[in-house]
N, C-alpha and C positions, 0 to 999 in steps of 0.2 A: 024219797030223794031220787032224782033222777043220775045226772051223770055226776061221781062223786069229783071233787076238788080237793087239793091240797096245799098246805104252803109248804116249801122247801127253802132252808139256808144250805147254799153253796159257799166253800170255800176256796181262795183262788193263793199261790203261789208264794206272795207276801201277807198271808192270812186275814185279807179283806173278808166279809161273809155277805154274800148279794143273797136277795129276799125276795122270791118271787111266787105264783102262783100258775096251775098246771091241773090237768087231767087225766094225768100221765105219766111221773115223774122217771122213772128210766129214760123214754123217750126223751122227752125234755133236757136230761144233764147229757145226754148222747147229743142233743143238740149241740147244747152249751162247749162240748169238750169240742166237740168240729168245729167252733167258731159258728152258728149257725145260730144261735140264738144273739142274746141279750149284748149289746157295743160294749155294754160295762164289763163285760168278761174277756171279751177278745182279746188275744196275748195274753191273756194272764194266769195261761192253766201252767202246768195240770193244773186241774180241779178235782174240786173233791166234796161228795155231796155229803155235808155235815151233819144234817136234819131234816127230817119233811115230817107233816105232822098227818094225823088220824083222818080219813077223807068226811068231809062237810059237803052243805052246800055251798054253791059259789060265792053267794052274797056273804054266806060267814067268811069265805076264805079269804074273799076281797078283804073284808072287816079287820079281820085276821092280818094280813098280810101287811096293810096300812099300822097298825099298832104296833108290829114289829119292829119295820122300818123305824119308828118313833124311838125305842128302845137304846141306850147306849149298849154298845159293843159286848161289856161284863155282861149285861143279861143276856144279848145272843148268845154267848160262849155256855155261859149257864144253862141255856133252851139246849145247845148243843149236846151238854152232858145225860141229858136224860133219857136220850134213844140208846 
């Protein structure tokens, strides 16, 4: 594997969970908390990074990430419990 990937759910103020993908997840929610990343976050912190999962390759994470997003909200909160 070259450079590892991860998915992260973030949590945002009214308990929204955005689902995203990264190589770097500190950096990344450091974005996210400066408004520097993802529009669907801005204004909506604090934030709060609720989950990221084991590092893959990209192509899993992508894979990964898109299946999430599919998921109702109960089983995010459920992914969330398990870190």
């Amino acid at each position: 594997m070259d450079t590892p990937w991860f998915v992260y759910l973030i949590r945002t103020r009214q308990g929204h969970l955005y689902c995203g993908v990264t190589t770097n997840v500190s950096r990344r929610f450091a974005q996210h908390s400066a408004g520097k990343g993802a529009r669907a976050l801005r204004g909506k912190g604090p934030l709060l990074l609720a989950w990221y999962s084991e590092p893959m390759e990209k192509r899993a994470a992508m894979q990964r990430e898109w299946e999430i997003k599919q998921w109702p909200k109960e089983r995010k909160e459920a992914l969330c419990l398990q870190q």
